[in-house]
MIKOL-920040 format. One record per residue (C-alpha): residue number from 1; x, z, y. Coordinates in steps of 0.1 Angstrom, whole numbers, plus 5000, padded with zeros to 4 digits. Each point is the difference from the previous one (the first is absolute). Layout:
N
R    n    px    pz    py
R  NUM     X     Z     Y
...
END
This chain:
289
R    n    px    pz    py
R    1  8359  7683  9292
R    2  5019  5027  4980
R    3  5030  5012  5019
R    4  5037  5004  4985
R    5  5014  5034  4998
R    6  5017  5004  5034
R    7  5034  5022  5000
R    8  4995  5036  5023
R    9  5021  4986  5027
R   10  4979  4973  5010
R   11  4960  5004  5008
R   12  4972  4972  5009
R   13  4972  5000  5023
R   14  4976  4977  4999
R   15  4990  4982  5035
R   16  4973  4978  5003
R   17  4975  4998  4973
R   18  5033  4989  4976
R   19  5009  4974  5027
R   20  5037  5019  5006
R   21  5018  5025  4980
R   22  5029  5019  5015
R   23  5027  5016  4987
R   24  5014  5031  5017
R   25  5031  5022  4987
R   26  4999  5035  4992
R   27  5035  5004  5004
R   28  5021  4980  5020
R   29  5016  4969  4982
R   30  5027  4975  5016
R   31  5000  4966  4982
R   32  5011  4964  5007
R   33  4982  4971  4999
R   34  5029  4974  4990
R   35  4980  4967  5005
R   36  4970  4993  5024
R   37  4987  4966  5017
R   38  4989  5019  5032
R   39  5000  4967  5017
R   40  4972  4985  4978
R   41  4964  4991  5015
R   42  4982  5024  4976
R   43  5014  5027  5022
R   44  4990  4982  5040
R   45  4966  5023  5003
R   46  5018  5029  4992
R   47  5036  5000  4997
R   48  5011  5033  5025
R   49  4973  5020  4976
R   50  5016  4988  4968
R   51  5039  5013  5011
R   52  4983  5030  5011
R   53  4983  5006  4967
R   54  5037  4996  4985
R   55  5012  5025  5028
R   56  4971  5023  4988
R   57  5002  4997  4961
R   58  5042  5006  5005
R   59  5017  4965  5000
R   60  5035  5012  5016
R   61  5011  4961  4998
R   62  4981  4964  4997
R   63  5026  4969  4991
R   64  4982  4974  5015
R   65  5006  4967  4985
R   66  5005  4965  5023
R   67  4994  4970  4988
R   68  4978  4996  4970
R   69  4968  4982  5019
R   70  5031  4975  5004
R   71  5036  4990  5013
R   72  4986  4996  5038
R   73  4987  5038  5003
R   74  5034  5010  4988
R   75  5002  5026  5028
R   76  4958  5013  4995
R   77  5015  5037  4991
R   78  5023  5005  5025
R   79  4977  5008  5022
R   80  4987  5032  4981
R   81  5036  5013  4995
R   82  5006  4996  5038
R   83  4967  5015  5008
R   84  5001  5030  4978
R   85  5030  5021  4993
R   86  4989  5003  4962
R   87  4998  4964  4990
R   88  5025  4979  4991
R   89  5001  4960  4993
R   90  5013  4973  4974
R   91  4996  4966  5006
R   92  5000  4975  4972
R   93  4988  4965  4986
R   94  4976  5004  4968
R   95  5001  4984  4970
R   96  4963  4984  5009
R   97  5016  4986  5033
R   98  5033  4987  4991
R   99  4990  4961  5006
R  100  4999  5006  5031
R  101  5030  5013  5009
R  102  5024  4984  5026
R  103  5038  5008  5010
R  104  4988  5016  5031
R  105  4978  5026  4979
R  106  5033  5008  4987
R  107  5017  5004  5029
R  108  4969  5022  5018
R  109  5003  5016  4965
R  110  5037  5012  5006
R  111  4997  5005  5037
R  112  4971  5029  4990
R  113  5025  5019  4982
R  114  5014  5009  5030
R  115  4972  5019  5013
R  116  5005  5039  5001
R  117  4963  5006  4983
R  118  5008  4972  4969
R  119  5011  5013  4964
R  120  4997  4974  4978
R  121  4993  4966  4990
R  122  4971  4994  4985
R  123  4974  4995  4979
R  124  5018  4973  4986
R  125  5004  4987  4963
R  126  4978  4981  4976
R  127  4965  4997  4986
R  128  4992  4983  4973
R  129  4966  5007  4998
R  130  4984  4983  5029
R  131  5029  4974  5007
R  132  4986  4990  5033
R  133  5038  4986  5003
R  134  5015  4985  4973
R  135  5024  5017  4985
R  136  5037  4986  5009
R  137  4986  5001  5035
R  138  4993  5040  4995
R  139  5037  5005  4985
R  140  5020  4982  5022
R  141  4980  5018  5030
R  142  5004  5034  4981
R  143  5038  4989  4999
R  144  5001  4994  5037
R  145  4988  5029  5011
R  146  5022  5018  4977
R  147  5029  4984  5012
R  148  4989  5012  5040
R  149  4997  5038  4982
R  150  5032  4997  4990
R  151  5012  4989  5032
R  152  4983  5023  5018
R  153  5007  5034  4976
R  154  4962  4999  4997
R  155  4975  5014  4965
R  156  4977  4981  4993
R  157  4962  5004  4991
R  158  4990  4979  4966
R  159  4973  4986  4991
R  160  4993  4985  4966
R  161  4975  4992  4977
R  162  4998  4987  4967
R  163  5035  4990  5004
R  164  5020  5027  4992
R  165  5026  4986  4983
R  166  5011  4971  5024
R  167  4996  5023  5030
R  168  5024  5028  4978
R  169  5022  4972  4991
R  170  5006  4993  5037
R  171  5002  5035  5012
R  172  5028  5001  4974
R  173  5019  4969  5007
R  174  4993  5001  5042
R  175  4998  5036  5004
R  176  5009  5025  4986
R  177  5042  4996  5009
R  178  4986  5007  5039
R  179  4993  5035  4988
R  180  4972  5006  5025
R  181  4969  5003  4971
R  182  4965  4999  5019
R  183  4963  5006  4988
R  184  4979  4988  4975
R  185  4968  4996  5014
R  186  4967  5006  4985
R  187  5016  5001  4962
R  188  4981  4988  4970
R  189  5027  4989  4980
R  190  5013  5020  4964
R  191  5023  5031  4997
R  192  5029  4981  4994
R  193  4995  4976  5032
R  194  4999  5032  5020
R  195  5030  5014  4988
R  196  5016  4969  5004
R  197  4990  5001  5035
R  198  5012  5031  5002
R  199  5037  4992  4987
R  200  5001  4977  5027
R  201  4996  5029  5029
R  202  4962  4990  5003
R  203  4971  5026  5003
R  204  4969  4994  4987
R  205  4966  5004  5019
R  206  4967  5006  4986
R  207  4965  4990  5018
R  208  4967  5014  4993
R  209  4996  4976  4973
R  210  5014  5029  4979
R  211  4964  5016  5001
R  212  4985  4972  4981
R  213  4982  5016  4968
R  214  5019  4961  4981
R  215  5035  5005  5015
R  216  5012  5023  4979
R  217  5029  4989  4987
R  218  5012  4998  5038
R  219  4993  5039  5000
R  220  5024  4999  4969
R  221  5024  4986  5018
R  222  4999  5024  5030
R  223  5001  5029  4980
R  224  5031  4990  4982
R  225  5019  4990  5032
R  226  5023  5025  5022
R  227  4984  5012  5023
R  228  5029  4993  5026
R  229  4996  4966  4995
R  230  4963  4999  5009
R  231  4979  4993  5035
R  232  4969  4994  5010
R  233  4976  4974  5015
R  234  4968  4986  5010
R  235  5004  4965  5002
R  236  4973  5005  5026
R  237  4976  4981  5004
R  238  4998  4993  4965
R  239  5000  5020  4962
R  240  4977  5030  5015
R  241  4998  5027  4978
R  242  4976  5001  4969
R  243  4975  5020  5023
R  244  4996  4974  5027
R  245  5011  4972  4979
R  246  4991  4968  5016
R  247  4996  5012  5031
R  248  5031  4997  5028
R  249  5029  5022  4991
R  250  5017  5022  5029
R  251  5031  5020  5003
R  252  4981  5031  4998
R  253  4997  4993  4963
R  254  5035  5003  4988
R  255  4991  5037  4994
R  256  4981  4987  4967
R  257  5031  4984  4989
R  258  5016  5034  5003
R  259  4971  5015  4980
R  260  4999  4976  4973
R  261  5041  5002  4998
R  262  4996  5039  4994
R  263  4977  4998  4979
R  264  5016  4977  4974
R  265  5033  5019  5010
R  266  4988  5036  4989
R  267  5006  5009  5042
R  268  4983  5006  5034
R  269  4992  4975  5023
R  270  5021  5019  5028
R  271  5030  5001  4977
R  272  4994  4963  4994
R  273  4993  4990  5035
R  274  5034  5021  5012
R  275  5024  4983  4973
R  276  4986  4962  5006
R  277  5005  5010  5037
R  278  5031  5009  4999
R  279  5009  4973  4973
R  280  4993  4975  5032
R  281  5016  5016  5025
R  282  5032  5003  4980
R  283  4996  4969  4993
R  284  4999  4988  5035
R  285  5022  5027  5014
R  286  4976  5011  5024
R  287  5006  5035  4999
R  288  4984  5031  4988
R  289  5003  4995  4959
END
């Protein structure tokens, strides 16, 4: 296996015979980790070891996001936020799920707003690309749940794929008057749907999928975007970085977001990891920015 160039503020040790690699900082770096399924089964065997690796490799902040295994575990992150001063929770029905949404979904939905620990609502939005709803069921669910963020004074957490233009379209018409923007989770869509986004108050969040040798037009995009509109995320337990790709992804690996982002942004992964931090707590208002 030949071994990327590794920036001086990170160093690995190999543990194991190659069976676990570890990354430890040189210096100390603060980053957020802006979506995470921490209640998913990949983690059961070893779930306190995996938030402390996050602890460890300097993940201030983990949005945990409810909902997505489906609309009855719309409460599965608030459990984390309550437990751990550093986590925070979302709760929203996906794309994938929305047949099976109900009225009282929508009402749990709305009542979880009120939690101290809950920032937004989401991932919600539209995908195209599996359809496991069809799709006039996706939008009118996506219009739903906007209509309870509204309501409620809530962001929102989008996710979309291979649909950008519908979901833009309704951002636009259902949206973006409520003036309270949100995140674009996991983007893979063009320059221009970014900066759309961003017009609309959103920021936009970049997994590891960045490291992929074939994505680089998505490294394009991130290197033309402000970087006060940027955050970013693991989408844990999925997209692992190129170097464990296809293996389970952790929180702990957001730090390779930070070093790809530097490095197709001429900067340091500290000075990356600081601005996207403070991007999201701005964002939120939780202080410290």
């Amino acid at each position: 296996m030949v071994r990327a160039e590794v920036p001086p503020f990170v160093r690995f040790v190999i543990v194991g015979c190659r069976r676990e690699r570890r990354r430890y900082l040189d210096r100390a770096l603060e980053i957020i980790d802006s979506h995470a399924h921490l209640e998913y089964p990949q983690y059961d065997e070893d779930r306190d070891a995996v938030l402390q690796r996050a602890r460890d490799a300097g993940v201030a902040t983990i949005l945990a996001i409810g909902g997505a295994a489906g609309p009855d575990h719309l409460a599965s992150a608030i459990p984390f936020a309550e437990a751990h001063d550093w986590i925070y929770a979302t709760a929203g029905i996906h794309p994938h799920e929305a047949k099976l949404a109900t009225d009282a979904h929508f009402a749990q939905l709305e009542e979880l707003t009120r939690h101290p620990r809950f920032l937004a609502i989401g991932e919600i939005g539209l995908d195209y690309y599996y359809d496991h709803s069809p799709r006039d069921v996706q939008a009118h669910v996506f219009r739903r749940q906007l209509e309870i963020a509204r309501a409620t004074k809530m962001p929102i957490v989008i996710h979309c794929r291979d649909a950008w233009a519908d979901c833009l379209a309704v951002l636009e018409s259902d949206w973006r008057s409520a003036g309270l923007g949100g995140i674009l989770h996991c983007f893979t869509g063009t320059l221009e749907e970014a900066q759309k986004g961003i017009e609309m108050g959103f920021l936009v969040s970049f997994t590891a999928n960045i490291t992929y040798p074939k994505n680089e037009p998505l490294r394009a995009v991130a290197r033309q975007l402000p970087v006060e509109r940027i955050v970013t995320e693991t989408d844990s337990p999925y997209l692992a970085p190129q170097r464990v790709r296809g293996k389970r992804n952790e929180p702990a690996y957001v730090v390779e977001v930070a070093q790809t982002l530097a490095s197709v942004r001429n900067s340091s992964a500290e000075e990356v990891a600081a601005a996207t931090a403070a991007n999201f707590r701005r964002f939120f208002r939780l202080g410290d920015a």
